[in-house]
C-alpha positions in Angstrom: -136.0 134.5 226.8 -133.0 132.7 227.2 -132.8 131.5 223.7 -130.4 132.7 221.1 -131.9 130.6 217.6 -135.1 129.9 216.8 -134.9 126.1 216.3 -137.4 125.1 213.5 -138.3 121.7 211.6 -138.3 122.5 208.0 -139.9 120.4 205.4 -137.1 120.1 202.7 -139.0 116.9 200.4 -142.4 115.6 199.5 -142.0 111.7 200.6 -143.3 108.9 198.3 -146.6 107.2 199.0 -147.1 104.4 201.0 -143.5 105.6 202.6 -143.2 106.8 206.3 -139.8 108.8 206.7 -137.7 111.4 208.6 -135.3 112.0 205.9 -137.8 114.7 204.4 -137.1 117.1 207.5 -134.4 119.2 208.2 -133.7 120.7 212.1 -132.8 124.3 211.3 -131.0 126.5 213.5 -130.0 129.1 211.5 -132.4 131.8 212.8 -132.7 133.3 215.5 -135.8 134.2 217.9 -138.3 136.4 216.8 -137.2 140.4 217.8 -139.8 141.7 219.9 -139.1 145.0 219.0 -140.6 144.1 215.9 -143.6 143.4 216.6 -146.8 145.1 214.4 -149.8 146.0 216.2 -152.2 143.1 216.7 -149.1 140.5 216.9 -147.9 138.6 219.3 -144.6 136.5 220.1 -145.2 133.0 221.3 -143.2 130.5 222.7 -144.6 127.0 221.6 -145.1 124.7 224.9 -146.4 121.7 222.6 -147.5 120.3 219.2 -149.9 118.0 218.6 -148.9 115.3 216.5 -152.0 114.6 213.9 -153.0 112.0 210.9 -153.9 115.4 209.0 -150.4 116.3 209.1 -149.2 113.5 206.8 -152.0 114.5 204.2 -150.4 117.9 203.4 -146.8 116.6 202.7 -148.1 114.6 199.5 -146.0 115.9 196.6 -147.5 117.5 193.9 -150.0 115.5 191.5 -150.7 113.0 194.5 -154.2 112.5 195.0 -154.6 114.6 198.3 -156.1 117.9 200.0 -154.6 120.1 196.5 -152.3 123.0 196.4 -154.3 124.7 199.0 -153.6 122.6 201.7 -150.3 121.7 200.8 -147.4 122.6 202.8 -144.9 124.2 201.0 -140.9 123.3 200.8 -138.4 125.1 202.8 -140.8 126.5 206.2 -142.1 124.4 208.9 -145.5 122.3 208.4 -147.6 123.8 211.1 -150.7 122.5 213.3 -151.9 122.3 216.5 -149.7 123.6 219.4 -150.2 125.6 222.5 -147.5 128.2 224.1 -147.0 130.8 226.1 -147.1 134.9 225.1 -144.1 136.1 226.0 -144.0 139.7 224.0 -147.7 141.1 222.7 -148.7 144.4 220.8 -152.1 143.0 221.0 -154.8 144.4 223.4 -156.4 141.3 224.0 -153.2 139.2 224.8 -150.6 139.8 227.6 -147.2 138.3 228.5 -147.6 135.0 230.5 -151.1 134.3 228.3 -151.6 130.8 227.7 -152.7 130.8 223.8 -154.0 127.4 221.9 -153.3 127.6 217.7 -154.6 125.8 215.1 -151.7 126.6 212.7 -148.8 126.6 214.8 -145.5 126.3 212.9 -143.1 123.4 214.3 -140.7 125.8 215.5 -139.2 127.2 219.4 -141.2 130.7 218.5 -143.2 132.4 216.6 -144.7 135.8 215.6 -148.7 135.6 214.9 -151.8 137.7 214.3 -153.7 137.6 217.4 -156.8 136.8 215.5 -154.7 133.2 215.0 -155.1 132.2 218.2 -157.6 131.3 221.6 -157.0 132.4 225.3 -157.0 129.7 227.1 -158.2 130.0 231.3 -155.3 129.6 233.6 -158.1 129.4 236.1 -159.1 126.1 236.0 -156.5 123.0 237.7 -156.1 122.0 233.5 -152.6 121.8 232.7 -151.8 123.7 229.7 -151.0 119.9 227.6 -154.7 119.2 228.2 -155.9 121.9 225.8 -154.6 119.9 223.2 -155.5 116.5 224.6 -158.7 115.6 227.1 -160.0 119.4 226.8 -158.5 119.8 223.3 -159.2 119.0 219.6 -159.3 115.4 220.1 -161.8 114.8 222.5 -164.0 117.6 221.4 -163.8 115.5 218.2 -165.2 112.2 219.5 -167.7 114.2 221.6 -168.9 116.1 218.4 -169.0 112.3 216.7 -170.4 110.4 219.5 -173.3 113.3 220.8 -174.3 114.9 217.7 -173.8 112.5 214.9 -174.1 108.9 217.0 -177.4 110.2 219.1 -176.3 107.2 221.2 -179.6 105.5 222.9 -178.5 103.4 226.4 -178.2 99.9 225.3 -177.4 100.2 221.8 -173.7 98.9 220.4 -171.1 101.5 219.3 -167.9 99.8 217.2 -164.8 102.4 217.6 -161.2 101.7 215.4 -158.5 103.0 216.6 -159.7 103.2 219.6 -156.7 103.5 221.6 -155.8 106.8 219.5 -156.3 110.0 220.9 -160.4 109.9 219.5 -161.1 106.7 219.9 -159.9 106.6 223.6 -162.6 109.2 224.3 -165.8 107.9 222.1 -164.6 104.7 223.7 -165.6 106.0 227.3 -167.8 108.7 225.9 -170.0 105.4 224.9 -170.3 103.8 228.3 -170.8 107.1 229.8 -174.1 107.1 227.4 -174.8 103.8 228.7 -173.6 101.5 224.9 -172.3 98.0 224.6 -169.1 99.5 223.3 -166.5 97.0 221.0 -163.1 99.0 220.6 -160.5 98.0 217.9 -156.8 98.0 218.4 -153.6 96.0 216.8 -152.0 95.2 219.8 -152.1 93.2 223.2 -151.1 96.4 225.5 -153.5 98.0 223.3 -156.1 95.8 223.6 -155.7 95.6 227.7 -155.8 99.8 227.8 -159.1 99.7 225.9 -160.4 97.2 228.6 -159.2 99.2 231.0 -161.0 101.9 229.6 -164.8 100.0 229.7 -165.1 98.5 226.3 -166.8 95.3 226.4 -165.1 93.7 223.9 -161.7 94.4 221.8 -160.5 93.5 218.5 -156.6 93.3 217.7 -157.0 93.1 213.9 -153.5 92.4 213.6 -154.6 88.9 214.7 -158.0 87.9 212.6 -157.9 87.2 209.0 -161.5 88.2 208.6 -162.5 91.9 209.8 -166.6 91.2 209.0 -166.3 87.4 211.1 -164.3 89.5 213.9 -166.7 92.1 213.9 -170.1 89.6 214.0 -168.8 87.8 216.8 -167.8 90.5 219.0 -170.9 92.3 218.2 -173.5 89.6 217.3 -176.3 91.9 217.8 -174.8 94.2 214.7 -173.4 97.8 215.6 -175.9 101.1 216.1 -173.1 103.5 215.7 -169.6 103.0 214.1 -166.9 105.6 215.0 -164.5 105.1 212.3 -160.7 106.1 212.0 -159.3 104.0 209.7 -161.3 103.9 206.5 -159.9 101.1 203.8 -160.8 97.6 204.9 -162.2 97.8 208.0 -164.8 100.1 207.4 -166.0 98.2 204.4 -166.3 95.3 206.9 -168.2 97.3 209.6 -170.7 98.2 206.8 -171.6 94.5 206.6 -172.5 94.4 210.5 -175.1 97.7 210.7 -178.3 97.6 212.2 -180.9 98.9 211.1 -181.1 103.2 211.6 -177.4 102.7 212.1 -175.3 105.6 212.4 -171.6 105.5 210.8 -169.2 108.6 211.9 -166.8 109.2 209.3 -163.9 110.8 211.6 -160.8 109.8 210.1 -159.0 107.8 206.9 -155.7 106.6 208.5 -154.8 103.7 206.9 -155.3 105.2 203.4 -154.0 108.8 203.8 -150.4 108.2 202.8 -151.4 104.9 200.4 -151.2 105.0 196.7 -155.4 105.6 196.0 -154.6 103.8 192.8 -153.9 100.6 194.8 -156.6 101.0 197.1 -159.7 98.9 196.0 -162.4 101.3 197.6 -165.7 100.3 199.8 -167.3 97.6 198.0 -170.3 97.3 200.4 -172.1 100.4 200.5 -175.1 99.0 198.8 -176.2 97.2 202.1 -176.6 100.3 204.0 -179.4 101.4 201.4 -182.5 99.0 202.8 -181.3 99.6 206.2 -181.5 103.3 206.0 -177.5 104.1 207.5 -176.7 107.7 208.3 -173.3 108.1 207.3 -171.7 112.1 207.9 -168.3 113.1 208.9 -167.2 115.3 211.6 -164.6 118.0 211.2 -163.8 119.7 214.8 -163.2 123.4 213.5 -166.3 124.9 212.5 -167.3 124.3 215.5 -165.2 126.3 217.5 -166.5 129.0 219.5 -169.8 127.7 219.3 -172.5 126.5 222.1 -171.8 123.1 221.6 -167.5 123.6 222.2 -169.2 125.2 225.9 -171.1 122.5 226.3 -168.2 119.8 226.0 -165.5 122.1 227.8 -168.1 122.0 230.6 -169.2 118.3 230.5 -165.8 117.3 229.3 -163.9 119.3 232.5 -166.7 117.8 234.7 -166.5 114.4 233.9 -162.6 114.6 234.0 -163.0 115.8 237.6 -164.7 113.1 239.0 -163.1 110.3 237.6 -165.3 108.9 234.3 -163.0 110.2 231.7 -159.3 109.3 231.9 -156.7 110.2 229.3 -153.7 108.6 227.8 -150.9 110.4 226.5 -147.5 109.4 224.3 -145.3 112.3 225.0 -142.1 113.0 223.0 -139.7 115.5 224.5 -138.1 118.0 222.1 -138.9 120.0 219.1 -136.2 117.6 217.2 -138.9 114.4 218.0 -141.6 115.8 215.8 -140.7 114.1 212.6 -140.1 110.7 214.4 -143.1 111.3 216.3 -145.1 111.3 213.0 -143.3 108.5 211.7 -144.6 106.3 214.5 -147.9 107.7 214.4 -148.7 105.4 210.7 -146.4 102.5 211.8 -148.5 102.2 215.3 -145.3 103.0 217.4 -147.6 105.3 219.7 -149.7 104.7 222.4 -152.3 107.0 223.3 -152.4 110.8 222.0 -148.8 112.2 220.3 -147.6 115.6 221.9 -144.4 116.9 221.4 -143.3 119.0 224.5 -140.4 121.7 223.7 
């Protein structure tokens, strides 16, 4: 190792609601890397390749007595936040990890290295022609995601309509395709023209920059006049109470993600107003969380269809790198203004 501190992003402030801001992390410098020597048995040093830069990540920085994820969740003042990363071993006292492993961590602190039970982390294969980047991207937590949302709670049949938002995010890029790959009439939702054009690109039949219609429900209706089987939502608020009014009947709603009410004041939110019309029609409506179903049959099942499907062209995937630990905070920033384009990875 060639490195003398052990640069870290430190969270020094709980920002305000409805406020999207750097000035609540610190760069830190004043350590330095990990000792090997001092390793326990069953740790392992790792040198943090890339972070993956997630919604979730702005719901644990709510300050105390916010409404939010509670104490439990909450990342505490003073360390790094921590999330998704991958890296490389470079010291181990653990028998089932060696130097040179590639490792993939759900709680990864933003920081150059760290020192972590091996029970923390997954091998990944350096077998395969995957870059290490793609274990948090096409072959990572995102895509598995929209596979999870799209195959197990969407049941998609061939020739049925499937509404994604955000679908130019790192999960809605892949139900997006995951949808024509199943054979759907597939409307993706963006807010802006480069945005829209890349969703085109990617299949969808139709694409709706809500930045430029007044009415999400008339936007909806007329790019989907035949009403939507299967909404993949990532937004919440407004838009989702619109898609409610455009269900089929038997319609399917996956409740992946909240963005545009995770960092707003919930007092000022008005809530969905139209859940009442999915009772006659009989909507399923479940959410999807990605981790308890690590390790399971159906994670082999995507790693092999998703790894296939890479290969030979159906599934592509868009990336918004950052270079540098220091980017992180700005890279979070952008992710709620809609400064990003395609999935947010930091690469140290």
């Amino acid at each position: 190792m060639e490195d003398t501190f052990n640069t870290r992003v430190v969270l020094q402030a709980y920002p305000p609601k409805d406020v999207h801001t750097t000035s609540c992390f610190t760069i830190d410098r004043s350590q330095p890397v990990p000792d090997a020597s001092a390793l326990q048995l069953g740790q392992v040093l790792v040198k943090t390749e890339a972070l993956s830069i997630d919604p979730h990540h702005r719901l644990y920085i709510d300050a105390p007595g916010e409404s939010g994820p509670g104490e439990e969740f909450r990342y505490p003042l003073g360390q790094p936040i921590f999330g998704i990363g991958v890296g490389t071993v470079v010291a181990s006292r653990s028998d089932s990890y060696s130097i040179g492993d590639w490792v993939r961590g759900d709680e990864l602190p933003w920081q150059a290295y760290t020192v972590i039970s091996d029970q923390a982390l997954t091998k990944l294969s350096k077998t395969t022609s995957a870059p290490l980047l793609d274990h948090i991207g096409v072959l990572g937590m995102p895509a598995f995601t929209a596979y999870l949302g799209i195959v197990t709670v969407g049941r998609p049949k061939r020739g049925e309509t499937l509404l994604v938002s955000a679908a130019s995010g790192a999960v809605g890029q892949i139900a997006v395709q995951l949808g024509k790959v199943n054979g759907l009439r597939v409307v993706g939702v963006a807010g802006s023209d480069d945005k829209v054009e890349h969703i085109k690109h990617l299949g969808a039949d139709a694409v709706i920059n809500y930045k430029a219609c007044e009415d999400y429900a008339r936007a909806i209706s007329q790019a989907a006049p035949e009403g939507i089987d299967i909404y993949f939502d990532n937004v919440g608020g407004e838009f989702l109470d619109a898609a409610l009014l455009n269900l089929n009947r038997h319609a399917r709603v996956v409740i992946c993600g909240s963005i545009s009410t995770y960092a707003a004041d919930k007092s000022k939110i008005a809530g969905v107003k139209n859940l009442d019309t999915t009772i006659v029609k009989e909507v399923t409506l479940q959410s999807i969380y990605y981790q308890p179903h690590l390790g399971t049959l159906v994670e082999a099942d995507f790693l092999e269809e998703m790894a296939q499907m890479v290969a030979c062209g159906q599934i592509e995937f868009k990336t918004d790198e950052r270079i540098g630990l220091e980017s992180a905070p700005q890279a979070l920033v952008d992710l709620f203004t809609g400064r990003n384009f395609g999935k947010l990875i930091v690469r140290l």
